[in-house]
Every structure is written in C-alpha cells, then in structure tokens.
N, CA, C and O atoms as a printed pandas DataFrame, in Angstrom:
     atom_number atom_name residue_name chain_id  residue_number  x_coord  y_coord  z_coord
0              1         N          UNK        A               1    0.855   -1.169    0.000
1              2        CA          UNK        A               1    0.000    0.000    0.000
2              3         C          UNK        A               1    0.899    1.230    0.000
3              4         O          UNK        A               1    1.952    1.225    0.638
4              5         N          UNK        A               2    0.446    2.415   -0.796
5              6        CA          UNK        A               2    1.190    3.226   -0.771
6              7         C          UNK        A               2    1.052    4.372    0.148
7              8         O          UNK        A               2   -0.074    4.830    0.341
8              9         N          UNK        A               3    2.219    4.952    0.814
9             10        CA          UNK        A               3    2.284    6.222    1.865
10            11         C          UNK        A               3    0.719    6.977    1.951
11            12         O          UNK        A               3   -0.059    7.004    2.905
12            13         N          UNK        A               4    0.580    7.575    0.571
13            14        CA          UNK        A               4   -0.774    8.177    0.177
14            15         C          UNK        A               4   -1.887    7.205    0.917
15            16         O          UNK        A               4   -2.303    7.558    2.020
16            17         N          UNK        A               5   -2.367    6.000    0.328
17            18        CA          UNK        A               5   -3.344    4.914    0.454
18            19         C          UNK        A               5   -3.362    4.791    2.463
19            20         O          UNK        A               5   -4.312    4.795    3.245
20            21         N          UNK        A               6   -1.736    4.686    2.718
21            22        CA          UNK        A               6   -1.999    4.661    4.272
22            23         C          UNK        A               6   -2.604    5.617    5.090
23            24         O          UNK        A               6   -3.335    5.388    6.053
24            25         N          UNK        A               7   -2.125    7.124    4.481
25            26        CA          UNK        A               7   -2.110    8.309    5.242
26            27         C          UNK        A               7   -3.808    8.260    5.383
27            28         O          UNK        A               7   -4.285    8.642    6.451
28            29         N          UNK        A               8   -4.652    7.824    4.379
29            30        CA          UNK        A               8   -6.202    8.280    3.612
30            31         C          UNK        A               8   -6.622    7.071    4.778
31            32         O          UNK        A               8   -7.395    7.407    5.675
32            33         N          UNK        A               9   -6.044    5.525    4.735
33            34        CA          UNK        A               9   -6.801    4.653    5.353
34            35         C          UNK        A               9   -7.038    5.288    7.004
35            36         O          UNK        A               9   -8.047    5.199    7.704
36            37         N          UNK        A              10   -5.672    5.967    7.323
37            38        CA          UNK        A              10   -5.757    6.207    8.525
38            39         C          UNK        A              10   -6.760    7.314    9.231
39            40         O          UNK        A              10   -7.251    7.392   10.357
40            41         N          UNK        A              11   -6.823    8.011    8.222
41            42        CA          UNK        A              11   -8.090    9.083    8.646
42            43         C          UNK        A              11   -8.705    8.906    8.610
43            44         O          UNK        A              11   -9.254    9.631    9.440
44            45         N          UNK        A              12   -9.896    7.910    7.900
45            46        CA          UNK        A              12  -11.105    7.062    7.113
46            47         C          UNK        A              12  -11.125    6.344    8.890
47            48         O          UNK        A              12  -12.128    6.418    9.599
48            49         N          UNK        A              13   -9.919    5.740    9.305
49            50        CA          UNK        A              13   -9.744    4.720   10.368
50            51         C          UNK        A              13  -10.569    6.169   11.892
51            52         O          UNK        A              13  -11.395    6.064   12.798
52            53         N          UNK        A              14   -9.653    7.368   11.317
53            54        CA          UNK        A              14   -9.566    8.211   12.826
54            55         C          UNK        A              14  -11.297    8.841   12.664
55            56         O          UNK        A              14  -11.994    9.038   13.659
56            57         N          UNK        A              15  -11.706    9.053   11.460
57            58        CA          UNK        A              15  -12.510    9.255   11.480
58            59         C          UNK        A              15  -13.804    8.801   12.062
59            60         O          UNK        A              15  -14.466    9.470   12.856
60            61         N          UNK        A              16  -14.153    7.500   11.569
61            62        CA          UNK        A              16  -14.503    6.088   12.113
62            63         C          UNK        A              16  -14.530    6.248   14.005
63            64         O          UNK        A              16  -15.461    6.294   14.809
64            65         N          UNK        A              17  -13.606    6.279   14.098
65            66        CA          UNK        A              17  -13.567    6.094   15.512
66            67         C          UNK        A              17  -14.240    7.658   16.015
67            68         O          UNK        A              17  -14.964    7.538   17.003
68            69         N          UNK        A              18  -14.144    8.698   15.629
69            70        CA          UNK        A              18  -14.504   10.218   16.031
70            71         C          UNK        A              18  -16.318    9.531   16.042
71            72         O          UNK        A              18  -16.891    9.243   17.093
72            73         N          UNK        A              19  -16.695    9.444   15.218
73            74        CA          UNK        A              19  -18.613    9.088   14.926
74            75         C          UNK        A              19  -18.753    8.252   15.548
75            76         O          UNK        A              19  -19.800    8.325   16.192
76            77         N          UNK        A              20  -18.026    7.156   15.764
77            78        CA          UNK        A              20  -18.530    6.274   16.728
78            79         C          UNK        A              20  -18.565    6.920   18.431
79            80         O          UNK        A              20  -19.567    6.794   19.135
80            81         N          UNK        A              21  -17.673    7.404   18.763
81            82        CA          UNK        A              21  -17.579    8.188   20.128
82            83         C          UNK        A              21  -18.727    8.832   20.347
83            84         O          UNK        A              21  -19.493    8.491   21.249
84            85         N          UNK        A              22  -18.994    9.983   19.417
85            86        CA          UNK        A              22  -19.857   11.115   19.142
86            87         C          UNK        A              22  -21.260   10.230   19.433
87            88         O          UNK        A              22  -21.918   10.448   20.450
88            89         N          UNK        A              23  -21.658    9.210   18.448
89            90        CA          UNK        A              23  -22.865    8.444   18.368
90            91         C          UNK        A              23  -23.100    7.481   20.008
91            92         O          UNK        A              23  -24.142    6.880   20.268
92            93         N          UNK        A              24  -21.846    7.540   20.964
93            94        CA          UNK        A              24  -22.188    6.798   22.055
94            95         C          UNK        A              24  -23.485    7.276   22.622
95            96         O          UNK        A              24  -23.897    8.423   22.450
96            97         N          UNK        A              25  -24.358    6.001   23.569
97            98        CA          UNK        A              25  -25.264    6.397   23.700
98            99         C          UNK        A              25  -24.979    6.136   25.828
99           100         O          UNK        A              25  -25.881    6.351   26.639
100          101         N          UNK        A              26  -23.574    5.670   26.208
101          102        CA          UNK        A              26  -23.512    5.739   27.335
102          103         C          UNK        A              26  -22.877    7.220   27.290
103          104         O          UNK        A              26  -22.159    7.724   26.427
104          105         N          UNK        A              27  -23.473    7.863   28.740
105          106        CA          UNK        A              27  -22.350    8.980   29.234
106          107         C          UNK        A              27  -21.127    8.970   29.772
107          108         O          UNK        A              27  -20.877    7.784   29.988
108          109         N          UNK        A              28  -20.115    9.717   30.151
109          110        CA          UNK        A              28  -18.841    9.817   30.497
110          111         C          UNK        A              28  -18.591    9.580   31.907
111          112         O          UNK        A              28  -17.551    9.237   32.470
112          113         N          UNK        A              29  -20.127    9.913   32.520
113          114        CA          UNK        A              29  -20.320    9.054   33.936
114          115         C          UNK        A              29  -20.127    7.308   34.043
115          116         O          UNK        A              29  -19.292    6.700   34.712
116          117         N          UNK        A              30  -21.230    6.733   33.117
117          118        CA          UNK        A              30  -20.767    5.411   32.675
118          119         C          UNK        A              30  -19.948    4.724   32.557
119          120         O          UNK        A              30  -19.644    3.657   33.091
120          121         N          UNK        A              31  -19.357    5.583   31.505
121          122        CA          UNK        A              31  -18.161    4.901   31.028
122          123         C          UNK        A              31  -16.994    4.754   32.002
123          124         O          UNK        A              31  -16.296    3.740   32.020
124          125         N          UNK        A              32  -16.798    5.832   32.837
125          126        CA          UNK        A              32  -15.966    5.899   33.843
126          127         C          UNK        A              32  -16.224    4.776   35.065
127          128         O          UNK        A              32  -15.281    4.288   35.686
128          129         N          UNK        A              33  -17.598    4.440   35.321
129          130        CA          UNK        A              33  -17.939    3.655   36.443
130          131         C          UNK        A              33  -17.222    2.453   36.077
131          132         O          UNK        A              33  -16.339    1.835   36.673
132          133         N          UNK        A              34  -17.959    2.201   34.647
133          134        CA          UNK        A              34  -17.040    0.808   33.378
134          135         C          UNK        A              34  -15.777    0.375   34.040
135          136         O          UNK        A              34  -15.454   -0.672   34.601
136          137         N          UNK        A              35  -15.066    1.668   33.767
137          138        CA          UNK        A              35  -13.674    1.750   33.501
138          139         C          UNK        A              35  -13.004    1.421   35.193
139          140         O          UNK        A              35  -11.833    1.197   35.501
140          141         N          UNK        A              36  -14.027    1.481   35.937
141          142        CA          UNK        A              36  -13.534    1.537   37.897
142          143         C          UNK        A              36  -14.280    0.375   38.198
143          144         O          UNK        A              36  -13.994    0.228   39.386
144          145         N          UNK        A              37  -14.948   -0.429   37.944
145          146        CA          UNK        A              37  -15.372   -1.427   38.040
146          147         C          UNK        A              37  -13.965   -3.093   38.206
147          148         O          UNK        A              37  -13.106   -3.384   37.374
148          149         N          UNK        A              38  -14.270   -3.849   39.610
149          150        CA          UNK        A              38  -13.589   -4.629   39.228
150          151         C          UNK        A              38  -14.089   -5.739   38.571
151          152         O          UNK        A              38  -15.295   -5.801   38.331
152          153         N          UNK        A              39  -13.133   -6.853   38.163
153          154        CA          UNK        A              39  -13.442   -7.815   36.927
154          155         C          UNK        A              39  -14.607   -8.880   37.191
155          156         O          UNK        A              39  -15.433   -9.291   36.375
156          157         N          UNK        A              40  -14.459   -9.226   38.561
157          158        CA          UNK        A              40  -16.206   -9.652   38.565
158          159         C          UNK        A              40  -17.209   -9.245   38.750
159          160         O          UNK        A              40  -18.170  -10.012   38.809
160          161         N          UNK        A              41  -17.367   -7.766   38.924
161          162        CA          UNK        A              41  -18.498   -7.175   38.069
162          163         C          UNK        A              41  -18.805   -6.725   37.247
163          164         O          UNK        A              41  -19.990   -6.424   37.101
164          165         N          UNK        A              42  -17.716   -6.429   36.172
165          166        CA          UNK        A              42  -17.907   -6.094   35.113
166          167         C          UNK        A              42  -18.404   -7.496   34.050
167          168         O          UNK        A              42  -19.099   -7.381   33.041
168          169         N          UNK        A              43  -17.918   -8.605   34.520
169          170        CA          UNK        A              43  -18.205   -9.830   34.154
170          171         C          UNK        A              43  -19.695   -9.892   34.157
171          172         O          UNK        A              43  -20.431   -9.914   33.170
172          173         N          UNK        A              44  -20.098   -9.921   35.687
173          174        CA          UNK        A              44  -21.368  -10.375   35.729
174          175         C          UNK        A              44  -22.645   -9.132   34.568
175          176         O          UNK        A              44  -23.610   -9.386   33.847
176          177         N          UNK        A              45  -21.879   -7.742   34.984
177          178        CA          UNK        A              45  -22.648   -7.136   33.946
178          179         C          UNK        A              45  -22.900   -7.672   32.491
179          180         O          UNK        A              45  -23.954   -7.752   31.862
180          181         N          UNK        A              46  -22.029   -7.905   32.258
181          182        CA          UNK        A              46  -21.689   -8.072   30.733
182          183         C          UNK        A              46  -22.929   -9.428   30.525
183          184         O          UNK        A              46  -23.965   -9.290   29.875
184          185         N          UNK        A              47  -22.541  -10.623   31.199
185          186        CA          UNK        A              47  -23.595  -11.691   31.225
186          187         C          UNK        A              47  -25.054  -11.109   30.878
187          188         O          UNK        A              47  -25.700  -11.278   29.844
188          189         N          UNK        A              48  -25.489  -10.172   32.352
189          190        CA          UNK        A              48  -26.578   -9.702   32.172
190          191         C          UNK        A              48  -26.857   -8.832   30.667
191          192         O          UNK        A              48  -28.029   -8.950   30.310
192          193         N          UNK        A              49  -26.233   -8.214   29.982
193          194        CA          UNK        A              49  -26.045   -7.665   28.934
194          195         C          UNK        A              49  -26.252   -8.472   27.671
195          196         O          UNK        A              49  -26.796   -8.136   26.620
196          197         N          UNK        A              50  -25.683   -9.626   28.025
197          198        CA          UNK        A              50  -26.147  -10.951   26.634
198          199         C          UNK        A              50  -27.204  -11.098   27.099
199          200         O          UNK        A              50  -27.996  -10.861   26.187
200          201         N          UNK        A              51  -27.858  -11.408   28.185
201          202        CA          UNK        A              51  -29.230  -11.964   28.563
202          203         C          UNK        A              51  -30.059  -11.205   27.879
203          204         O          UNK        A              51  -30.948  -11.740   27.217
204          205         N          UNK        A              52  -29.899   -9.685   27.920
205          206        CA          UNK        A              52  -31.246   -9.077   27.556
206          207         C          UNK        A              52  -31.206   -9.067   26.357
207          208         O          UNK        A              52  -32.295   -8.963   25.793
208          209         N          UNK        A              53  -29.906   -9.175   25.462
209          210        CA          UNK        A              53  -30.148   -8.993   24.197
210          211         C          UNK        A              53  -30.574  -10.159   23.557
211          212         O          UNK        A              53  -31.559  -10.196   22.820
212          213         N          UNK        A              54  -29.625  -11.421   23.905
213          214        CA          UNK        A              54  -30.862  -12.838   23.532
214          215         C          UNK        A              54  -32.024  -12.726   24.304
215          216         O          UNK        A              54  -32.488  -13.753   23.810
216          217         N          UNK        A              55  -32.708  -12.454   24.913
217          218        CA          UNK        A              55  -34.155  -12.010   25.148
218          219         C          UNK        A              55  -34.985  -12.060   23.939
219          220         O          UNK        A              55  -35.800  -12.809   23.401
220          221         N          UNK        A              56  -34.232  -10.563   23.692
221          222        CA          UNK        A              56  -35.363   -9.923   22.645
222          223         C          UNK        A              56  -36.402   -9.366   22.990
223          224         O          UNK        A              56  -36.674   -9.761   24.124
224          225         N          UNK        A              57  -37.153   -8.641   22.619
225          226        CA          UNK        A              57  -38.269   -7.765   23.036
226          227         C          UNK        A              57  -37.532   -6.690   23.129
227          228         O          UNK        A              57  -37.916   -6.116   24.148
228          229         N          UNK        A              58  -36.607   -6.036   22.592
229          230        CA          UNK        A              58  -35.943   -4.841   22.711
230          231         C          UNK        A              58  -36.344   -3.826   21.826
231          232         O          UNK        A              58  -36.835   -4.407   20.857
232          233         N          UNK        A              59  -36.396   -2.419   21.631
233          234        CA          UNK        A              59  -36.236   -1.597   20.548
234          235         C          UNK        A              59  -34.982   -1.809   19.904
235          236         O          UNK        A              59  -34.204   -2.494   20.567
236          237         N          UNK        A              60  -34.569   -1.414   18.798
237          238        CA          UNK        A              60  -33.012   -1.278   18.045
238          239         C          UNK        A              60  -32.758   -0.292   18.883
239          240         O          UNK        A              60  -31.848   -0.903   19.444
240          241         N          UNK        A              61  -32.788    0.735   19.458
241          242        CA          UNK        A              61  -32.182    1.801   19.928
242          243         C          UNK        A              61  -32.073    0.741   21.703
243          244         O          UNK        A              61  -30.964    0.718   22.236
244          245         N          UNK        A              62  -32.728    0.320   22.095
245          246        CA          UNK        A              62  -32.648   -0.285   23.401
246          247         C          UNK        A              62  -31.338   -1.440   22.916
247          248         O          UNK        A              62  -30.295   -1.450   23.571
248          249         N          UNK        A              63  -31.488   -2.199   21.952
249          250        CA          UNK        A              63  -30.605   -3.088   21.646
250          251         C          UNK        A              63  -29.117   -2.612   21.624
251          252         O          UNK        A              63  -28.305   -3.144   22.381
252          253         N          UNK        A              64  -28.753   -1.620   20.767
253          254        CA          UNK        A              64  -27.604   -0.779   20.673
254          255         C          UNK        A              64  -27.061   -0.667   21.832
255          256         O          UNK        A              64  -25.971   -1.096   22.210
256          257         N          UNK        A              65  -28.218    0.202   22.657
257          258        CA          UNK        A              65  -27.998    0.062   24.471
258          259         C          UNK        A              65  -26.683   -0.679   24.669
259          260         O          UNK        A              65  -25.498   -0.378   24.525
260          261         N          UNK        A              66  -27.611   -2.192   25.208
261          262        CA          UNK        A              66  -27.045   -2.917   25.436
262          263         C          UNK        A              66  -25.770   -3.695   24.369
263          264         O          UNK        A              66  -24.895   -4.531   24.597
264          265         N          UNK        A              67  -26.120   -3.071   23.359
265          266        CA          UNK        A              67  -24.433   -4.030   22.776
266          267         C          UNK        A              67  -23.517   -2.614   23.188
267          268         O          UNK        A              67  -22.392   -2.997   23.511
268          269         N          UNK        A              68  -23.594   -1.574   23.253
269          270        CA          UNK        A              68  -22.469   -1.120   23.711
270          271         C          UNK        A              68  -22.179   -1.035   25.108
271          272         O          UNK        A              68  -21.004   -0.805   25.391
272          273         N          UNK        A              69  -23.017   -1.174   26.065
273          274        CA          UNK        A              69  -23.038   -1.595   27.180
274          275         C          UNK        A              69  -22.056   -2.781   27.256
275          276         O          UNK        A              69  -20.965   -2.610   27.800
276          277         N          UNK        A              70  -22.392   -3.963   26.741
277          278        CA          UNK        A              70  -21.514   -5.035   26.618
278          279         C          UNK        A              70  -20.067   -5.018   26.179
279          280         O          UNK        A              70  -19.114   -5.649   26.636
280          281         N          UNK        A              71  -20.118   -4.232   25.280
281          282        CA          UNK        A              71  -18.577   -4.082   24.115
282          283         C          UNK        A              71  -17.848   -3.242   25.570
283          284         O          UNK        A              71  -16.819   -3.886   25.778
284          285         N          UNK        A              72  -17.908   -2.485   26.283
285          286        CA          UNK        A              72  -17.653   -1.086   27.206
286          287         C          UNK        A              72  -17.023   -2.213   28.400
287          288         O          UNK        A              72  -15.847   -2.219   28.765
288          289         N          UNK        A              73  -18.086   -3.140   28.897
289          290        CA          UNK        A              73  -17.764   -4.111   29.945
290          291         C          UNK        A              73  -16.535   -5.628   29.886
291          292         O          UNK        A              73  -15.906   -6.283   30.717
292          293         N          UNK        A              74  -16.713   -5.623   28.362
293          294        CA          UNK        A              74  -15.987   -6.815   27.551
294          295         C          UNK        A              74  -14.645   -6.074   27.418
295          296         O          UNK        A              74  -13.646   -6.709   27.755
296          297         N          UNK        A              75  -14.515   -5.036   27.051
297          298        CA          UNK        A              75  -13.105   -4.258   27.147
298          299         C          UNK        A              75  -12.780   -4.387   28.434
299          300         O          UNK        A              75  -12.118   -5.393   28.687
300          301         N          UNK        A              76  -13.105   -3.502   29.554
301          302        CA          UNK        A              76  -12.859   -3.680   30.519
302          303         C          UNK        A              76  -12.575   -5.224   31.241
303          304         O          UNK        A              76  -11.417   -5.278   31.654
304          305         N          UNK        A              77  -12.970   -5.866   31.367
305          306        CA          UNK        A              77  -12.837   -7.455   31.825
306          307         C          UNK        A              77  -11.231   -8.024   30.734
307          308         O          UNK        A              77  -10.250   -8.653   31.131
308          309         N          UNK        A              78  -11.421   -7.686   29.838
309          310        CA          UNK        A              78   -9.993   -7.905   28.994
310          311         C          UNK        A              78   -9.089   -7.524   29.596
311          312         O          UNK        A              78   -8.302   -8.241   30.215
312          313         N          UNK        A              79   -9.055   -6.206   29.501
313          314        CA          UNK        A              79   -8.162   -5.102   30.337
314          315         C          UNK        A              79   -7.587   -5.795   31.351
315          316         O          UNK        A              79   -6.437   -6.218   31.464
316          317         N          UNK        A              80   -8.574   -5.865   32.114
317          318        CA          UNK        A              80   -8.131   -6.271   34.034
318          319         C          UNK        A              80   -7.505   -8.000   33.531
319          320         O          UNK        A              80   -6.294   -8.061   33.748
320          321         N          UNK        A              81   -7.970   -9.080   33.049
321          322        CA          UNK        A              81   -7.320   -9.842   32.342
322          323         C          UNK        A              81   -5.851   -9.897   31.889
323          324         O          UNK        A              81   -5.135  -10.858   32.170
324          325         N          UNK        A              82   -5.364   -8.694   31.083
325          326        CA          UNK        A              82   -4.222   -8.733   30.227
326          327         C          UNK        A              82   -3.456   -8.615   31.547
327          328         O          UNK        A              82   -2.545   -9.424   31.719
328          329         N          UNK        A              83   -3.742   -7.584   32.634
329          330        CA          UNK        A              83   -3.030   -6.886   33.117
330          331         C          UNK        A              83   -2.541   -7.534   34.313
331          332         O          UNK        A              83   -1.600   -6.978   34.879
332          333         N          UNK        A              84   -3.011   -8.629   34.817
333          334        CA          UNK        A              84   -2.912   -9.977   35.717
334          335         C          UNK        A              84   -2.260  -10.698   34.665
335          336         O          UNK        A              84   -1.045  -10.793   34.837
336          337         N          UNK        A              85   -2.644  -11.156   33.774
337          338        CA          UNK        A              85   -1.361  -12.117   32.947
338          339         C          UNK        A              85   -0.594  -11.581   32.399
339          340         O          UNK        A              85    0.157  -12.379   31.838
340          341         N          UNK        A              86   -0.232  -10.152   32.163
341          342        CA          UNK        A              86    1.497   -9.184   32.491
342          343         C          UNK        A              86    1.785   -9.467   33.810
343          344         O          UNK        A              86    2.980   -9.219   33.968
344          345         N          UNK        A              87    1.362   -9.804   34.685
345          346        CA          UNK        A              87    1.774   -9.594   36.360
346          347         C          UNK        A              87    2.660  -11.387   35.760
347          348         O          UNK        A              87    3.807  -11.527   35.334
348          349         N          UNK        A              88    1.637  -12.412   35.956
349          350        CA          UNK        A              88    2.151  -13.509   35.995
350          351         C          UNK        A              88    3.353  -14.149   35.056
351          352         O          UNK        A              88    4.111  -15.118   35.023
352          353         N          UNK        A              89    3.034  -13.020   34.355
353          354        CA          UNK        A              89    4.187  -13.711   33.438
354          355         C          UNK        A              89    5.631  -13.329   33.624
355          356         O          UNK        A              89    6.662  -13.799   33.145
356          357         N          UNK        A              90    5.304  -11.905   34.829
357          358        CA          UNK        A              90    6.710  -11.278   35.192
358          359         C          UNK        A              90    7.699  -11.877   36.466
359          360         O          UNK        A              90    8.871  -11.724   36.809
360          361         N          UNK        A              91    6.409  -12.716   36.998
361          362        CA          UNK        A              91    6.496  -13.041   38.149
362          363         C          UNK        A              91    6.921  -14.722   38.040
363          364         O          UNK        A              91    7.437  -15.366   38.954
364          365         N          UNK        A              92    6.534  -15.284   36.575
365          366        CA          UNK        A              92    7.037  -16.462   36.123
366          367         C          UNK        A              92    8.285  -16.486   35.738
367          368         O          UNK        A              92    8.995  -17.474   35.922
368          369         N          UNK        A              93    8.679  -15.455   35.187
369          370        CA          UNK        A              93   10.289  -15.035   34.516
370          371         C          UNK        A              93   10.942  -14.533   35.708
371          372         O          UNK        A              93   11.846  -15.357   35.844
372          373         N          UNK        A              94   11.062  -13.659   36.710
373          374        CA          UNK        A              94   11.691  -13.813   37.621
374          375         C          UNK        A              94   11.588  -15.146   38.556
375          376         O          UNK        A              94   12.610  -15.336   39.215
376          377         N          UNK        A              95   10.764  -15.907   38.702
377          378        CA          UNK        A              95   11.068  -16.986   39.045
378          379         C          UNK        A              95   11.738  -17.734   38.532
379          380         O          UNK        A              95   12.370  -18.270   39.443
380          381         N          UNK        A              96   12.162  -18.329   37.199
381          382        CA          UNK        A              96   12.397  -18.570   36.118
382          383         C          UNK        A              96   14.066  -18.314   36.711
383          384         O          UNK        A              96   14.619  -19.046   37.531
384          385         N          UNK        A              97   14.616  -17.208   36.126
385          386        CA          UNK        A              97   15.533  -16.342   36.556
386          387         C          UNK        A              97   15.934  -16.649   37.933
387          388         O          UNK        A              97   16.932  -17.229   37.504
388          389         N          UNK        A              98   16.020  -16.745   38.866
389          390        CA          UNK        A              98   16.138  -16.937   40.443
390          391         C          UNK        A              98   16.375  -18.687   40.472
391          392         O          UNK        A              98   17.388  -19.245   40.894
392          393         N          UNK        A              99   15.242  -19.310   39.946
393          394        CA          UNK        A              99   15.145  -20.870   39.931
394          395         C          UNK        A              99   16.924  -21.523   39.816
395          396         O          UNK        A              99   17.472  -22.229   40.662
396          397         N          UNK        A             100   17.371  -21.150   38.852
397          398        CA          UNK        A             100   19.103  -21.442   38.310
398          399         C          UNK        A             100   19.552  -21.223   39.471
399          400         O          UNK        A             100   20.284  -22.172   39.753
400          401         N          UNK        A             101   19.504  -20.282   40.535
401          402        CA          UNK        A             101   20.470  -19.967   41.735
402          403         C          UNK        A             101   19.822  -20.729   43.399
403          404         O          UNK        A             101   20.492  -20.803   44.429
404          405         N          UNK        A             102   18.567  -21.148   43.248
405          406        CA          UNK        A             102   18.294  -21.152   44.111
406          407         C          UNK        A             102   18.622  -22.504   45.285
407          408         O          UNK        A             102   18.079  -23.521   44.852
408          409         N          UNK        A             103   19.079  -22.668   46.124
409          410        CA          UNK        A             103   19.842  -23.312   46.962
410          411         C          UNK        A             103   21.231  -23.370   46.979
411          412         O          UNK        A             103   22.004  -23.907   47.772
412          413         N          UNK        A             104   21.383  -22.826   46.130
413          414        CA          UNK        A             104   23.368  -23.032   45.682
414          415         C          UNK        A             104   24.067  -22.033   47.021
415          416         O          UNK        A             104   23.515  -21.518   47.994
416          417         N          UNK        A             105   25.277  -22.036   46.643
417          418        CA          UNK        A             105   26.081  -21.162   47.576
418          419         C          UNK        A             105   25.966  -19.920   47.466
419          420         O          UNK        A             105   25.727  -19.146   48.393
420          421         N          UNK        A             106   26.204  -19.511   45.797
421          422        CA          UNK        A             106   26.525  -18.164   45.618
422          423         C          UNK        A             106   24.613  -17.420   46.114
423          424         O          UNK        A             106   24.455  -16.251   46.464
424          425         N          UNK        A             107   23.806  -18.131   46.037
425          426        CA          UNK        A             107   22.656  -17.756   46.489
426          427         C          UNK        A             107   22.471  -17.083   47.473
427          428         O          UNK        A             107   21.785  -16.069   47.594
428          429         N          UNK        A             108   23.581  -18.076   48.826
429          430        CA          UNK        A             108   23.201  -17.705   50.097
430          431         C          UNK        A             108   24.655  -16.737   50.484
431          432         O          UNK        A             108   25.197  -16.673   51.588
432          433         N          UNK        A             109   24.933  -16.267   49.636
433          434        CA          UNK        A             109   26.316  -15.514   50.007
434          435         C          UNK        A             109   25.426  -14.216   49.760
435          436         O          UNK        A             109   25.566  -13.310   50.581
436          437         N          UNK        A             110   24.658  -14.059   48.871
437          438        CA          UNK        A             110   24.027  -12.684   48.892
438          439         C          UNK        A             110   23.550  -11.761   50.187
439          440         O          UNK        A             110   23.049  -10.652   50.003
C-alpha cells in the first residue's frame, strides 16, 4: 500500500472512531464507572447484557444500548485480564531467573 493509500486509510480509520464516540449512547459518567469497576463485576454485567439482548423484546435503539453496554464491559474485563497475565508472566520469569540460583552457595552468600 502506498504512503498516500496509508495516510487516507488512517483518517477514514480516525474518522470512524470520532462518529462512533460522538454516536455513544452511554455517558462519560458510565463509562468511567465501566472503567472503575472490578473484573467480577464487570463480568457479571456483561452476562446480564447478553441476557437481555438474547431475550429480545428490545427496541433497536434499546438493543444498541445494550451491545455497547456489553462491548464497554468486555473491554474492561480484557483489560483487568491482560493486566494480571502481564503480572504472571513477570512473576514467572523472575522466578524462572532466580530458579538457576536457588539453593546453591553463591545464592546464600548474597
């Protein structure tokens, strides 16, 4: 793809994302609660969030609701996710790391 083709995809891309923001139908109160929420309740929200939408009996505007409701809670639960398996994996590699020395001499000379 060329420089041109990227520069165009990327605004088409930034753009995209500007209308979608704009078109949210949660507030900045929301989103923030979302965002402070820990991972098993944002979980259990989210559940409740598939429930109503396999339901059905919704308006499209009630439906939307809830799928961005869901998409908002599904990020979040990722999030808190990634950010525990960055912990473990740091905490596996320094173990990892340490494991080679551990009982030896030069260990206990430290």
């Amino acid at each position: 793809m060329s420089e041109k083709a990227t520069k165009k995809a990327e605004e088409v891309a930034a753009e995209n994302n500007e209308s979608a923001e704009f078109a949210s139908t949660l507030t900045k109160e929301e989103r923030a609660a979302i965002e402070a929420m820990p991972y098993e309740e944002a979980r259990e929200k989210l559940v409740q969030a598939v429930q109503a939408l396999e339901a059905g009996g919704l308006t499209l505007d009630q439906s939307m609701r809830q799928w961005e409701i869901g998409e908002a809670l599904a990020k979040r639960a990722q999030g808190l996710l990634a950010t525990v398996r960055a912990k473990l994996d740091a905490a596996q590699a320094e173990q990892s790391a340490t494991a080679a020395t551990a009982g030896t001499q030069s260990n206990l000379e430290d």
